[in-house]
FIKOLNU-840609 format. One line per 2 residues: for each residue x, y, z of N, C-alpha, C. Coordinates in steps of 0.02 Angstrom, whole numbers, plus 50000, padded with zeros to 5 digits. Example, Ala and Ser with C-alpha at 12.3 -4.5 7.8 and 13.67 -1.06 7.14 Angstrom:
BEGIN
50660:49716:50390:50615:49775:50390:50660:49835:50390 | 50642:49888:50354:50684:49947:50357:50645:50002:50394
# end
This chain:
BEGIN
48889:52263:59845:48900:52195:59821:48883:52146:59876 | 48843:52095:59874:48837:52050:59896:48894:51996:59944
48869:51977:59974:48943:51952:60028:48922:51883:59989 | 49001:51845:59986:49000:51761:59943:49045:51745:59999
49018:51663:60042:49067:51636:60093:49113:51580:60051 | 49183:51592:60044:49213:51557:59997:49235:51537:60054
49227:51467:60052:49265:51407:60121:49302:51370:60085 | 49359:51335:60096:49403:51307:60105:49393:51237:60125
49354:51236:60149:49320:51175:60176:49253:51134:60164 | 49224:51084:60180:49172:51055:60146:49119:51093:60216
49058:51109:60173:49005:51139:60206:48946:51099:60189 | 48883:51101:60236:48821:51086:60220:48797:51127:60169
48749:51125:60113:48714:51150:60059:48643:51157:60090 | 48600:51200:60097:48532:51211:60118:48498:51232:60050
48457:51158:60038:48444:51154:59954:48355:51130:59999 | 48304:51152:59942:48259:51145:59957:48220:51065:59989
48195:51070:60018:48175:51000:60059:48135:50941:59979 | 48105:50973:59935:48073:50928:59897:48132:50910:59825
48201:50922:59852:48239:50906:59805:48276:50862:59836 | 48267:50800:59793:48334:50728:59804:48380:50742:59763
48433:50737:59794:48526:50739:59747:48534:50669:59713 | 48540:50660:59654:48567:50609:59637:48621:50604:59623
48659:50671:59608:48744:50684:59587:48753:50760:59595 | 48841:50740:59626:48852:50831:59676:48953:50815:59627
48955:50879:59615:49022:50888:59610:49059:50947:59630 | 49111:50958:59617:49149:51020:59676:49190:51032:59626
49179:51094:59588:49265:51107:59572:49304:51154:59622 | 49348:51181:59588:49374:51238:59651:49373:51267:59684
49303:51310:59656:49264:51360:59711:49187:51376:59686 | 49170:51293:59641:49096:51292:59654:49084:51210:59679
49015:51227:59670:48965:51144:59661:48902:51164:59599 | 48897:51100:59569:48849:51069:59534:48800:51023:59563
48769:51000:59571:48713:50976:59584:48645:50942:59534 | 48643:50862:59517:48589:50864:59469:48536:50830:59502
48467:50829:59514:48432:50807:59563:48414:50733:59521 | 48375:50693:59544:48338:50652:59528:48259:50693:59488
48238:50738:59466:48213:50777:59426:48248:50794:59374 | 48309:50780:59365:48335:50784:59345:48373:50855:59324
48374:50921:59360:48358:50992:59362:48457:50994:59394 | 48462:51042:59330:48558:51063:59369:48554:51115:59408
48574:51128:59469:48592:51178:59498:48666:51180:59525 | 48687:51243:59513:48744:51261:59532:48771:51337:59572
48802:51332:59608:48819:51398:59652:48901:51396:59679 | 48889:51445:59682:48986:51474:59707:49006:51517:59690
49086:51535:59690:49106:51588:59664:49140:51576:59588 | 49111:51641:59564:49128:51616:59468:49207:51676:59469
49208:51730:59502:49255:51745:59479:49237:51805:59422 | 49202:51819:59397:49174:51867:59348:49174:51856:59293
49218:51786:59251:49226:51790:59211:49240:51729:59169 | 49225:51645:59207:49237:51603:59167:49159:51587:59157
49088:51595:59211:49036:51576:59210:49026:51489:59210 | 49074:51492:59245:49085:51406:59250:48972:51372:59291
48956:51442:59319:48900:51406:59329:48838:51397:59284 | 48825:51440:59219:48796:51435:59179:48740:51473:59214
48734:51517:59216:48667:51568:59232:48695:51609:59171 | 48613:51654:59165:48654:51711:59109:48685:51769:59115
48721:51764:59195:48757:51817:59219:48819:51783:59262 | 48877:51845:59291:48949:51828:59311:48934:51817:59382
48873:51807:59396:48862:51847:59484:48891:51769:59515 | 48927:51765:59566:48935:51722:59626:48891:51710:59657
48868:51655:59697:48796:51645:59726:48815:51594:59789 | 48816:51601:59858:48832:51557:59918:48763:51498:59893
48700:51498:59882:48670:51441:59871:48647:51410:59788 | 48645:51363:59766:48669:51341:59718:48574:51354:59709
48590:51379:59631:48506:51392:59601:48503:51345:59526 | 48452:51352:59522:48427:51302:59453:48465:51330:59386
48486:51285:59336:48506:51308:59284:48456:51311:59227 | 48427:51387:59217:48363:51401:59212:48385:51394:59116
48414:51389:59077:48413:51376:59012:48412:51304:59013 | 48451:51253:59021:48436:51188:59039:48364:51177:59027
48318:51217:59072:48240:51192:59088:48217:51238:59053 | 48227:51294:59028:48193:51332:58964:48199:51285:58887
48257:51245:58868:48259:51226:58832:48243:51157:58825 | 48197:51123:58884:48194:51057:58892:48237:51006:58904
48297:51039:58915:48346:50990:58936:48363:50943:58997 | 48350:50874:59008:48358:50856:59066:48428:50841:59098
48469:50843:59140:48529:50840:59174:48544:50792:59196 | 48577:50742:59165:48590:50646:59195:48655:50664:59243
48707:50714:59222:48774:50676:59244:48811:50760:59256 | 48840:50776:59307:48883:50837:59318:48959:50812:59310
49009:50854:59290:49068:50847:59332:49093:50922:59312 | 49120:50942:59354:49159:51004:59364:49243:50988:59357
49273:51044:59353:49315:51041:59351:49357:51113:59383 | 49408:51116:59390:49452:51175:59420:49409:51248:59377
49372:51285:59343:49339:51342:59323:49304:51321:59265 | 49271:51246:59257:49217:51235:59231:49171:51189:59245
49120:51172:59213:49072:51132:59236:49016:51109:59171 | 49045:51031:59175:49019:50993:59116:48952:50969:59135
48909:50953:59099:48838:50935:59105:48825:50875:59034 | 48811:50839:59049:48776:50786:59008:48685:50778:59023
48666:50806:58949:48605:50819:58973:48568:50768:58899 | 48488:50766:58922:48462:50729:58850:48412:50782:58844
48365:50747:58805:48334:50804:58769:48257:50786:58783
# end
């Protein structure tokens, strides 16, 4: 199994250089992220079982990756907010 650094504390994110943040949220033991591309990414620890990050798997992830149905389905990402083991997305079409 993969090692996940669950901090306690606020950390730097090492997100690709050609991505601008336009909105970051934190729930308990993730982040969301929606760029000015408008593209959601999210990473942390899910826990196995709420999938609060929306990939199509339970896996935990230390760097936050693209929410690849979002952009399969054309969806663009205006607005994040998380919450204590979920994570809301306001998206258009």
């Amino acid at each position: 199994a993969a090692f996940i650094s669950i901090q306690a504390f606020p950390a730097l994110l090492d997100l690709p250089q050609d991505l601008e943040v336009s909105k970051v949220s934190c729930g308990s033991r993730h982040t969301a992220v929606v760029t000015r591309e408008c593209l959601a990414l999210t990473g942390g620890w899910v826990g196995g079982k709420y999938g609060q990050l929306g990939h199509e798997d339970n896996a935990s992830s230390d760097q936050p990756c693209r929410v690849e149905y979002l952009a399969a389905e054309g969806l663009r990402a205006e607005e994040v907010v998380c919450g204590p083991w979920t994570t809301y997305v306001c998206v258009l079409e």
